[in-house]
Every structure is written in C-alpha cells, then in structure tokens.
C-alpha positions in Angstrom: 134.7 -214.5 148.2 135.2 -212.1 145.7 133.2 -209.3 144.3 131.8 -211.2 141.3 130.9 -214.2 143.5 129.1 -212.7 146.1 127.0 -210.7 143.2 126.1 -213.9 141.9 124.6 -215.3 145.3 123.0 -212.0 146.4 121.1 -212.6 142.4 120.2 -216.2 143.1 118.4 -215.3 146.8 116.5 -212.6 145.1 114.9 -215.2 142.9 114.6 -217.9 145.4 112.5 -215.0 147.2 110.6 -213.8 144.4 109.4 -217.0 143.8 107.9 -217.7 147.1 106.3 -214.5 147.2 105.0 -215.2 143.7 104.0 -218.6 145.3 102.1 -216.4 148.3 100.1 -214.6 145.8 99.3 -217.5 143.6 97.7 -219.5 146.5 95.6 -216.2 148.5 94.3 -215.1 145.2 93.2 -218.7 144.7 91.4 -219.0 147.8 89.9 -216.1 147.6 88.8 -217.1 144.1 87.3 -220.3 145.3 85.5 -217.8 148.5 83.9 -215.9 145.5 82.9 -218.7 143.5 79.4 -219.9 144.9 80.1 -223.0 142.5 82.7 -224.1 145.3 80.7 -225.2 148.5 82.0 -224.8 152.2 82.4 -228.2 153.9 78.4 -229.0 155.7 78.9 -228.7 159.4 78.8 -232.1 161.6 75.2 -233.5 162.7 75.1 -232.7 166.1 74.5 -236.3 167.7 72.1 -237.5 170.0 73.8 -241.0 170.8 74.8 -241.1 173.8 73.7 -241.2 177.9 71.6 -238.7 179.3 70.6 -237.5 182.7 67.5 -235.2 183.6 65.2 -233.2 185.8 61.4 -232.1 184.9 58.4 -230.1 186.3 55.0 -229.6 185.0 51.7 -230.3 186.2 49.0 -233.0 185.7 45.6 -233.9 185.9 44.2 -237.4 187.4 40.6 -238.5 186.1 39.0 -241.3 188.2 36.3 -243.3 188.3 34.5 -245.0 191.3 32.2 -248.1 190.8 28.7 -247.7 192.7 27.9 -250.9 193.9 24.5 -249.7 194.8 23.6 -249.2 191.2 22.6 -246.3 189.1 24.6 -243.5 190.6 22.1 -240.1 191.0 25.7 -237.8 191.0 29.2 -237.9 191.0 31.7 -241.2 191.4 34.1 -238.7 188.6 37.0 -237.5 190.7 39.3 -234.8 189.2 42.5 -234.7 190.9 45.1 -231.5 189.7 48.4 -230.8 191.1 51.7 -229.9 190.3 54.7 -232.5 189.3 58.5 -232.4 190.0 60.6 -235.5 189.3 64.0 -237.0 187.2 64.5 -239.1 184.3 67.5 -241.5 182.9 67.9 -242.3 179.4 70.4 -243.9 176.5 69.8 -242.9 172.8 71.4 -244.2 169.5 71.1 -242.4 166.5 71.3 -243.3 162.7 70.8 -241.1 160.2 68.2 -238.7 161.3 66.3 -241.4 163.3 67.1 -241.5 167.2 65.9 -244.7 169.2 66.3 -244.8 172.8 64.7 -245.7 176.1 64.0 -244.0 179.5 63.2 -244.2 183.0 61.8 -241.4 185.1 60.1 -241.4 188.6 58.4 -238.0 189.6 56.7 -236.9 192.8 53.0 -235.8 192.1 51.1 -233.6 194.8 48.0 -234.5 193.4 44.2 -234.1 195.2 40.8 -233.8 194.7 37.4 -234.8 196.1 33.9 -235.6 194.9 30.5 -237.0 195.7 30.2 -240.8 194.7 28.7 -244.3 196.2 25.3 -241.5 195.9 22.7 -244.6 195.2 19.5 -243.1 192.6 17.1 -244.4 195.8 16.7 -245.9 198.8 18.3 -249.1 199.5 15.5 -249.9 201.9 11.6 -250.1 201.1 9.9 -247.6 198.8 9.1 -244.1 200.5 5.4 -243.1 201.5 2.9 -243.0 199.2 2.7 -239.4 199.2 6.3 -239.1 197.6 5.9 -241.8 195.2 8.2 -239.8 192.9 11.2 -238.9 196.0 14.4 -240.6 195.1 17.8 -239.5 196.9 16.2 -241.1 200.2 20.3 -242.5 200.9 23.2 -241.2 202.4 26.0 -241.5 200.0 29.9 -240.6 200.7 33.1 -238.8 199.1 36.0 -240.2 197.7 39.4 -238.2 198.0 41.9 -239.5 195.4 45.4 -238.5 195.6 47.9 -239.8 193.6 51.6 -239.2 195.2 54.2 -241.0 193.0 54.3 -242.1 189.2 56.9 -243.8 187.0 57.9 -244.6 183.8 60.0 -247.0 181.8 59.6 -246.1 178.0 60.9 -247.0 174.8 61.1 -244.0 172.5 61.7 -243.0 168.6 62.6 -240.2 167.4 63.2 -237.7 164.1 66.1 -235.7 164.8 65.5 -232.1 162.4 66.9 -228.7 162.0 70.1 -226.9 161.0 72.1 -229.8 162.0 69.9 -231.8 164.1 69.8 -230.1 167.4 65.9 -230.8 167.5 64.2 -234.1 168.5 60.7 -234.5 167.3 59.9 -238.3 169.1 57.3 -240.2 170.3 57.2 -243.0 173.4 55.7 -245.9 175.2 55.6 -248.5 177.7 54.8 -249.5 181.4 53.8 -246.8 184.1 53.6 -247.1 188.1 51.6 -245.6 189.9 51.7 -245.4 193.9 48.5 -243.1 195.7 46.0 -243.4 198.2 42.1 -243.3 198.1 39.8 -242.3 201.1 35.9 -242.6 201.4 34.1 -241.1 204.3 30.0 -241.3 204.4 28.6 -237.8 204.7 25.9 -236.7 207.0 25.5 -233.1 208.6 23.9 -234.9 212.1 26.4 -237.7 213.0 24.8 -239.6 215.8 21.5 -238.4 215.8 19.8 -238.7 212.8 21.5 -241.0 210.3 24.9 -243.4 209.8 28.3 -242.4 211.6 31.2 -240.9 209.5 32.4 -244.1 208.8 35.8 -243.5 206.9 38.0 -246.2 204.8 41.6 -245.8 203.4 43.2 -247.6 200.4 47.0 -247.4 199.7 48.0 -249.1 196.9 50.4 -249.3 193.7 49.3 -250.0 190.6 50.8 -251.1 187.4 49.4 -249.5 184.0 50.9 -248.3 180.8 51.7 -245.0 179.0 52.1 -242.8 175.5 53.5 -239.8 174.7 55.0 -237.1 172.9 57.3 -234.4 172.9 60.1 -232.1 171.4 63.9 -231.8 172.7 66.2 -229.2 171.6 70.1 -229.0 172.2 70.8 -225.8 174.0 74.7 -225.9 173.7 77.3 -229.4 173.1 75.7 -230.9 176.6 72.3 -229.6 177.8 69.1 -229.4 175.9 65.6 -229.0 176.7 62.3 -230.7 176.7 58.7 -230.2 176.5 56.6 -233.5 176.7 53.1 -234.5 177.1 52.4 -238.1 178.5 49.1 -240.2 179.4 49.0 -242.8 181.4 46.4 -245.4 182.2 45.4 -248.0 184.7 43.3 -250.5 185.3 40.5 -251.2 187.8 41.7 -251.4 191.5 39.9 -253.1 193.9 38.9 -250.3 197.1 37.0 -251.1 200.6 34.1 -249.0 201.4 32.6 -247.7 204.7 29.9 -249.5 206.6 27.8 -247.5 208.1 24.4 -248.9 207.9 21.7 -247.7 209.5 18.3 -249.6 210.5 15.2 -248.8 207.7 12.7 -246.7 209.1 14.4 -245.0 212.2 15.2 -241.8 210.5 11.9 -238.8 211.1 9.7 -237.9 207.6 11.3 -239.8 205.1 11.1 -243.6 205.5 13.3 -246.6 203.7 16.8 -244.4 204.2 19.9 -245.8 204.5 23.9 -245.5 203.6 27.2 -247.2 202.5 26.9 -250.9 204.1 30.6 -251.8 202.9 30.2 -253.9 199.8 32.9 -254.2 197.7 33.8 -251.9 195.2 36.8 -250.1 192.4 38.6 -247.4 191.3 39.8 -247.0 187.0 42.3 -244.0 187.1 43.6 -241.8 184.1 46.4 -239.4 184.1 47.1 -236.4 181.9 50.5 -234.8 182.3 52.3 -232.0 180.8 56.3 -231.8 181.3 59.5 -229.4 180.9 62.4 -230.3 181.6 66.2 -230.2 180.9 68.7 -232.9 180.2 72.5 -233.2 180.4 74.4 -235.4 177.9 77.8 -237.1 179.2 80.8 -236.8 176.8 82.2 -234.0 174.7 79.9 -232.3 172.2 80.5 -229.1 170.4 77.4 -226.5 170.6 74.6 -227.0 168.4 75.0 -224.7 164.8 71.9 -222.7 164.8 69.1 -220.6 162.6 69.5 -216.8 161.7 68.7 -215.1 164.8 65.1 -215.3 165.8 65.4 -214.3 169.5 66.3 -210.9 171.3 70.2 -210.7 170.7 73.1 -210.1 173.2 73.2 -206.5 173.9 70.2 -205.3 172.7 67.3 -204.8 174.6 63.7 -206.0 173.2 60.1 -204.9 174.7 57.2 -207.0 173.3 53.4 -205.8 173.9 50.6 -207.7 172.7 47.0 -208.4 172.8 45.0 -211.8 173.3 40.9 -212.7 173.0 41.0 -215.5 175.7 38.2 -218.0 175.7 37.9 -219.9 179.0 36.2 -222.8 181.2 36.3 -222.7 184.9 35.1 -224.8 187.9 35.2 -224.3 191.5 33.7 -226.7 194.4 33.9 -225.9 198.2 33.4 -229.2 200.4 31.6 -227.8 203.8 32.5 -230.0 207.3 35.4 -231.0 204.9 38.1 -231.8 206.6 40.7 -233.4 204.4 41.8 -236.4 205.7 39.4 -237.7 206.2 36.9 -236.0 203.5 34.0 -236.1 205.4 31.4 -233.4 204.5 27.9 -232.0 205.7 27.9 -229.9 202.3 29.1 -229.6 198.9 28.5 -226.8 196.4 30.2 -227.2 192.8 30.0 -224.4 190.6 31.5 -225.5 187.1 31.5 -225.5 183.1 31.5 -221.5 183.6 32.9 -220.7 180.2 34.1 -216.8 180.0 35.2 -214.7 176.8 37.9 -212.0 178.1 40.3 -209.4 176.8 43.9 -209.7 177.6 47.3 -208.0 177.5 50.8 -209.0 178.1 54.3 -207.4 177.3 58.2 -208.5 178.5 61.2 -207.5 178.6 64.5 -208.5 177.4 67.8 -206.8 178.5 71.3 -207.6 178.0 72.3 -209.1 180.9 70.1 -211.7 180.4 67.4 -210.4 182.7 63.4 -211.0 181.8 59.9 -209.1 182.8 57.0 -210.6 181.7 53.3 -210.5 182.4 49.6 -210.3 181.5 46.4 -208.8 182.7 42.6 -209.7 181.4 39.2 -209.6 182.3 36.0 -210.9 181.1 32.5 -212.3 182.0 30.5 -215.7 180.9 26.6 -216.4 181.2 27.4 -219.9 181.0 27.7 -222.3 184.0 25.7 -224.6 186.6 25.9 -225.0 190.3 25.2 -228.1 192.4 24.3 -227.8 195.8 24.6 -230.9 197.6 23.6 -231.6 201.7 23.3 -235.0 203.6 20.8 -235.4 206.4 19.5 -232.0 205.9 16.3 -230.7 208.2 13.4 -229.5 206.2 9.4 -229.2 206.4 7.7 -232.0 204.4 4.6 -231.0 203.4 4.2 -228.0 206.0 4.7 -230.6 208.4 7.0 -230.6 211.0 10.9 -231.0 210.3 12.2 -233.8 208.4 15.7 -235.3 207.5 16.3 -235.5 204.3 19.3 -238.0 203.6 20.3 -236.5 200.4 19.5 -233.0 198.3 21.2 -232.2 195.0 19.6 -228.6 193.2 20.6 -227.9 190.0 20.9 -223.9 188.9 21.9 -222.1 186.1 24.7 -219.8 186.8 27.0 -216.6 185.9 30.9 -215.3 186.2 33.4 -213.1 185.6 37.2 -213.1 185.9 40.1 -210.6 187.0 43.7 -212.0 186.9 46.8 -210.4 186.2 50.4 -212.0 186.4 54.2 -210.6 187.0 57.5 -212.5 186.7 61.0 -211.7 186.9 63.1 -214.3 185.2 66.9 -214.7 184.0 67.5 -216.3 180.8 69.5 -219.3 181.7 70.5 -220.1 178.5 69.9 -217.9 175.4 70.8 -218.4 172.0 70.0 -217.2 168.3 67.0 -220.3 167.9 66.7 -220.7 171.7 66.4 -220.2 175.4 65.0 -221.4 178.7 64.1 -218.9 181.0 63.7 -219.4 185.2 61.3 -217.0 187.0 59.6 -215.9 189.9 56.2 -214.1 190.6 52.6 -213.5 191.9 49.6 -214.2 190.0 46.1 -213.1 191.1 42.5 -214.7 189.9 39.4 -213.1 191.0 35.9 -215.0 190.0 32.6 -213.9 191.4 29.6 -216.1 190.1 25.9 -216.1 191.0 23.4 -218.5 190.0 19.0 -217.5 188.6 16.3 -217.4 191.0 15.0 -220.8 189.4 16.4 -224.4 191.2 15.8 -227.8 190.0 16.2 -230.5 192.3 17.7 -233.4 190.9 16.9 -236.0 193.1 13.0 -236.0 192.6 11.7 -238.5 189.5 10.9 -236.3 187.2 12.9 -233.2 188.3 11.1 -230.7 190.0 12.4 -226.5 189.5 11.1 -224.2 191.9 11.9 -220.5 192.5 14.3 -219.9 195.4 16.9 -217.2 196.2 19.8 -217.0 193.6 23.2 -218.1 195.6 26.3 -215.9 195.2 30.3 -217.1 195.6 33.1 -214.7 195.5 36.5 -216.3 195.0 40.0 -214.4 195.2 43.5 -216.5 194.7 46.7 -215.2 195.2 49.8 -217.2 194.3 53.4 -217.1 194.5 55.1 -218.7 191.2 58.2 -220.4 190.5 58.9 -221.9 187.5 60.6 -222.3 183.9 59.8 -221.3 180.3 61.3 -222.4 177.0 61.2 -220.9 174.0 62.3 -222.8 170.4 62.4 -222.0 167.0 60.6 -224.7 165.5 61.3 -223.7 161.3 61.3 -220.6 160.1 59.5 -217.9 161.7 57.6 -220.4 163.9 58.0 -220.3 168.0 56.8 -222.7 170.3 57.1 -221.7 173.8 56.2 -223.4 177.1 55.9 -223.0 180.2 55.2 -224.8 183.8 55.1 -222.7 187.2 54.6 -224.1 190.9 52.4 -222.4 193.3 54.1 -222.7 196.5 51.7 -220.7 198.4 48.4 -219.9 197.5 45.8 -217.9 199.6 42.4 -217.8 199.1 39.9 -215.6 200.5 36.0 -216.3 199.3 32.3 -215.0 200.2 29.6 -217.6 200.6 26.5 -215.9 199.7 23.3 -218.1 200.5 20.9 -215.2 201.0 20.5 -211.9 203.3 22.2 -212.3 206.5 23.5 -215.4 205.4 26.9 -214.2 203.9 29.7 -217.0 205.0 33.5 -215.4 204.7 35.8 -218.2 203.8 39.6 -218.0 204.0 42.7 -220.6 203.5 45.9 -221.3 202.3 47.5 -224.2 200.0 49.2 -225.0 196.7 48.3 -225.0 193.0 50.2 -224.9 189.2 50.1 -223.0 186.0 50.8 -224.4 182.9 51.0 -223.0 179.4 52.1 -223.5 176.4 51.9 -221.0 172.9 52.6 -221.7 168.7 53.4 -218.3 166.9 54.8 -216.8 163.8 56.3 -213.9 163.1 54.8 -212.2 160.2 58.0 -209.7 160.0 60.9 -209.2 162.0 58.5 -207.3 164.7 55.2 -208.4 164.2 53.8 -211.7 165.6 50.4 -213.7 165.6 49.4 -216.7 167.4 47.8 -219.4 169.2 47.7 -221.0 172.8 46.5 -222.3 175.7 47.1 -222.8 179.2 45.8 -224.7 182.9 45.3 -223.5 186.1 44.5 -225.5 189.5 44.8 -224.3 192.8 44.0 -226.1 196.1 43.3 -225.3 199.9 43.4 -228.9 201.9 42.6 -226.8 205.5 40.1 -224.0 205.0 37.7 -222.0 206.8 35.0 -220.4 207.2 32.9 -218.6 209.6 29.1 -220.2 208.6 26.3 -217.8 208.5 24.2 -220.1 205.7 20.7 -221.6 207.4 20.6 -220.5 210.4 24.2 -220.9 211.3 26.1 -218.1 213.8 29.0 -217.6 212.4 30.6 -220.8 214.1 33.8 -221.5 212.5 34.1 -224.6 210.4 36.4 -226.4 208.1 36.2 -226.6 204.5 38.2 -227.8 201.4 38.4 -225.2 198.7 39.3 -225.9 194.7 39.3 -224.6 191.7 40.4 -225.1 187.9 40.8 -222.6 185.2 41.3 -223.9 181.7 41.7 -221.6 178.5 42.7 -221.3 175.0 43.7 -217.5 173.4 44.5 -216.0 170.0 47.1 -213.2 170.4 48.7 -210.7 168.5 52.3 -208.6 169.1 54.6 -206.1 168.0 58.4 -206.0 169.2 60.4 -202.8 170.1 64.3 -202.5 170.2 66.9 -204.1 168.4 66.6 -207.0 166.0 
C-alpha cells in the first residue's frame, strides 16, 4: 500500500475512534445528568415477601387462671388457682401475601411447666348441724382441701391475618385465631394438721385430662435477613368447664373436741374452668431464596462502634408470695398456708448496656423501693386452741386477715451476643443471674374471716423474709417500629432458682426456710428516641419463681425446729417509665 493509501486509513480509524469516545462522553454525562436530576426517580426496591412455608421455635412464659366449683356452696376462701411457669415449644406455618395483606395459618405445640396451688372446696360453714349456742356467729367449722393445677402441654391451630408494613415490608403487624389443646393434670388433697387423730385423712384425688378450647391473639414479626425473622406474640386461650373427682374424706358429726357439727370433702362431684395468658418470642425460618430485607436509616448501635446506654426508671410494682406448710407437692397436702399478696411497691431503678463491635452485649438493672400496701392470710386446718379459756379445742378451719408492708432489692446481669444485628434490628441471646429480695411484715391488728361478722383482735404482727436467686437464659429482640420508635422484648428461663426465707411468727418462733426450683422473667418496653442519644419510655415486665420441694426447720407454735416440707411461690408484676442517654458512636 502506498504512502497516500495508508494516510487515508490511519485518517478514517481516528474518526471511527473519536466517535466512540464522543459516544463514551455523551452517555456518562447523561447518566450522571439523570443521577442529578431528582425529577428522575431510582427504580422502588422489591417488597420483600412473606408467601411462602415457614418453620419456628418460641419461648416465653405464661400464666394459667383457674377456677374450682365448690359443691358445698358459698366458698369462705379460695377455689382461684394461679398457675405461672415458663414455656418452650415450635410452630409450623404457610402464608400468602397480596398486596400488603398476608393470610396464613399455623400450628404450634409447646411444653408448659406450669404450677401452682391454692385453698378451695373451703365450705362458708359446717356441713353438719349448727355449732353450740355459745358460737352462734362461728362459721369455718369444715375442713376444706387444695387444688394443685398444672398445666403441661398446649397447642394451637390458628388461622391468621396480617398487615405487612415498613421500608419494604419486612414487618408483619397480624392478628390470629382458632382451636387450642390443652393437656394437664389437677390434684386435690384435704388438709388437716392432725391426720388420724382429730379430723378426716389426707384423702388425695388426681385428674389427667385433655381439653379442647379456643384461642386469640396478636403479635408482630420482623424479617431479620432473606430467611429468618422474629416474633413477639401474645396469645389467650380458653376452656371450658372440666368435670374433676374430689376426695372423700368424711368424718362422723360430733366426734371432733370443742367445736361440734365439723366435717370435710365427702367426694361429690365437682369442675374446673381454666384460662391461659401467654406471652411468646420466637424466630422463624422461611424455605426458598429471599434477598435480605432493605431497611431504615440506622437506628441501632453500628458495626464497629461501640455504644454504652445508662438510664433511669420510676418502677411501680405488685407482688404476691404464698408458702404452703406440710406441703408436699404431689400430693399438695398442707397443715398451713400463709399468702401474702397485692403488696404494691413504688421503687427507683437503674440500668445501662453495652454494645461492642464484635457483637458482644452487657446489660443490667438494679432498683429498690418499699410499699405500705398488701394483706396476708394465714390459713391452718385442725388447729388446737383454747375456746373460751377452756381447755384445747380443734378448730377445723382459721383464715386471719392483716394488713401488711414490703420492700424490694433486685438487681440483674446479662451477658449476651447479638445473634443477628442490623440497621432497624436485632435479637440478642443471653445469660445471667438475677436477685429479688422482699421482706414484708404485717400490723399488730388480725381479723379473722371465718367468724359471722368478722371479728379483729390485736395479736403479734408476723414477719417473712424472702431472698431469690436465679440463673437466666434467654433471648431479647429489639425492632424499629417507625421512626424513632423501639419496641423491645424479652423472655428469660430460670433454670435454677434458690430461695432462702425467714418465717417470723413471733419471738423464738423464727422458722428458716430454704429450697430450690424454677421460675421466668418476662418483659417487654415501647421507647422513642427524642435525639440521636436521648430516649424516653414505657414498659412492663412478669416475674414468677417456684420451689415444688422446700424446707424448713419449724419453730412457729410451739414447734422444735423439726424439719418439714413446704411449697414456696412467688409473683412480681411491674410497669416503669424510663429515661436514657447513649454514649459512643451513632
């Protein structure tokens, strides 16, 4: 090729490449044109979608409510049998979603260690004849029994609707129903301190039964990344009457010394209605591929950066605690009850945690306060008394009513990990020890309740001293509901639980009391952050712990120190107002 030729080609190239740089140029400055232009909108993200199969596991804690027919008639005390515990279980589901609105149904099963004890068949009076003429106003003159309910298994099968919000959907506001199943066991023992001398033997019955009922409920669900997400969910469910079998124990009228016309359970026929109240978190996994949930502007400590919250709360709380004396559990058969409960308590509290960035979480609380609120009942069966300055008598049944006093100690420590953690959410798993201290007293006046009308007296106030330290595992979540706004729950097992208590009944009557058992802690807050550190808010939380094989060494009337066994419970319920500031990186 010549000279001229190849100067011709070497021309045309160097426009061919001009032009496609020109070309280049042309199109980047146009995108970055159409970047600048807020006129020219980004494509939406996909919905994330909550169609699909699901599998699940939960833990929480919940609360039975029973009630036990007296076929005797009016009831002088008792036949209401709370029954706490913790509850750990699974659940399958299938949901379809269209538009925003998710339908779906679900099946769950979860074991329930649920227990609890109280005074019922306690007839007003005397099934026999009317007593003496110089008691005409003495009711009480029957032996009455306790009923230990313990509900062991419960299940589900729900239909469920749901209103799928946020960013992109990736939380589930819905609402459920349907049939519930319910498998437990009732006991019923009569109670009477001097078996085979003075009144009816410990006759004891056992019911096991399954019962068919129905349920409602509501909760949130969040997606944590394309598969998992988290739930928080509160559920009642109710059943019917069941039909229960009662002891006979009767006793022949007029055979027991001072009080004529006494007598106890016979056997009649009788039921059992039973409510449930139960508070869940769990996670669930969602089969098939899913890309991770778009969230909010980061509301939660973020990777690298470590965060230290410290806060205040004004905690207002209700407590109860009931010791069964002779109570063996099973059977439940007592000499003695004492109930202390409605001991409301206004305290001061203060928490703080700790965020790092390897994912690793300190958390805790400590508060105190005091309550002049409260009542005690003191219960005894076939207890031996002067009538009248007469010689001893046997009184079947005593119930005195006082007035009573508290305060409260308690502190808690965790050490979680964040299991998941993201801009909007995360679900934390923990370990700890939690300590609740409650001494309460009662006044120097007692009323007792089994006389027609009422008759107070003065008498030496009683004292209880109750200390309960726990081991905790458990799980917390923590969502951002809309902007600024947190909700954040939290369920922890009680493992092991040790109590160690002081029954004072008077000088040189001071009864140490010690056992072991099992509880839960539940809890759940709503808060907003003012600013980017500051945070106000609102909560509440549940405490139960229970100690199925106690002790204690009984000192009380007249008693040497003779160890005995006893069933020990208690309940702490609260709601709180808090306030925070956060420290670190935001």
């Amino acid at each position: 090729m010549d000279v001229a030729a190849r100067v011709g080609v070497k021309a045309r190239m160097a426009v061919v490449k001009n032009l496609l740089l020109c070309t280049v140029a042309l199109l980047s400055a146009g995108t970055a044109a159409s970047a600048a232009d807020p006129s020219v909108k980004a494509p939406a993200p996909a919905r994330w979608s909550w169609s699909g199969f699901y599998l699940g596991a939960h833990t929480g804690g919940a609360l039975d409510l029973s009630h036990v027919d007296d076929p005797y008639g009016q009831t002088l005390f008792g036949d209401h049998i709370r029954s706490p515990g913790p509850l750990l279980g699974g659940q399958v589901g299938y949901d379809w979603q269209t538009g925003p609105w998710v339908f779906g149904a679900q099946a769950d099963v979860t074991w329930a260690n649920l227990n609890g004890t109280f005074t019922c068949l306690q007839p007003a009076r005397s099934l026999g004849p009317l007593p003496p003429e110089n008691l005409p106003g003495f009711l009480g003159g029957a032996y009455g029994a306790t009923c230990q309910v313990q509900p062991r298994w419960l299940g589900t099968v729900t239909g469920r609707v749901g209103l799928a919000t946020g960013l992109r959907g990736e939380m589930l506001l819905y609402a459920k129903g349907g049939l519930a199943w319910m498998q437990g066991s009732v006991d019923i023992a009569t109670n009477n301190i001097r078996e085979g001398t003075d009144g009816p033997p410990n006759a004891v019955t056992s019911s096991s039964f399954s019962q068919l009922g129905w349920t409602a409920g509501v909760g949130l669900e969040y997606a944590l990344s394309g598969n998992w997400s988290v739930m928080a969910e509160y559920d009642y469910l109710g059943f019917g009457r069941h039909g229960l079998a009662t002891p006979d124990a009767p006793i022949t009228i007029g055979v027991l010394p001072g009080v004529a016309g006494s007598s106890a359970p016979d056997g009649r026929a009788t039921g059992i209605g039973q409510a449930i109240h139960a508070m869940k978190l769990g996670v669930n996994y969602r089969f098939g591929d899913r890309a991770a949930p778009t969230t909010a502007a980061p509301a939660l400590p973020a990777a690298g950066a470590v965060e230290v919250e410290l806060g205040a709360r004004y905690v207002h709380g209700w407590g109860r605690f009931k010791q069964d004396l002779g109570g063996a559990s099973p059977p439940p058969v007592n000499n003695s009850r004492l109930t202390w409960t409605d001991l409301q308590t206004d305290s001061g509290e203060l928490f703080a945690r700790i965020d790092t960035p390897q994912n690793f979480v300190l958390k805790g609380f400590v508060g105190a306060g005091s309550g002049k609120h409260g009542h005690m009942n003191d219960e005894d069966w076939g207890l031996a008394q002067p009538l009248d300055g007469t010689a001893e008598s046997v009184f079947p049944y005593q119930n005195s009513l006082s007035e009573a006093s508290s305060k409260i100690k308690y502190f808690t420590v965790d050490a979680g990990y964040d299991w998941f953690r993201q801009p909007a959410a995360r679900l934390t798993v923990f370990t700890g020890y939690s300590y609740f201290e409650q001494p309460m007293l009662t006044n120097k006046l007692m009323t007792y309740v089994m006389y027609a009308p009422a008759q107070t007296v003065d008498a030496v106030g009683l004292g209880q001293d109750t200390i309960w330290r726990a081991l905790r595992v458990g799980a917390a979540a923590d969502v951002l509901l809309a902007p600024r706004v947190h909700l954040n729950a939290e369920a922890a097992y009680l493992p092991y639980v040790r109590f160690h208590g002081e029954d004072d009944h008077g000088p040189n009557a001071v009864s140490p009391q010690w056992g072991t058992g099992n509880g839960v802690q539940l809890e759940a807050i709503l808060s907003y952050d003012v600013t980017e550190r500051v945070s106000v808010g609102v909560g509440g939380r549940y405490w139960a712990y229970w100690v199925a094989q106690g002790k204690t060494a009984n000192f009380s009337n007249g008693g040497k120190g003779e160890i005995e066994q006893q069933t020990f419970s208690a309940e702490q319920a609260a709601m709180f107002l808090q306030a925070s500031y956060k420290f670190g990186s935001r």
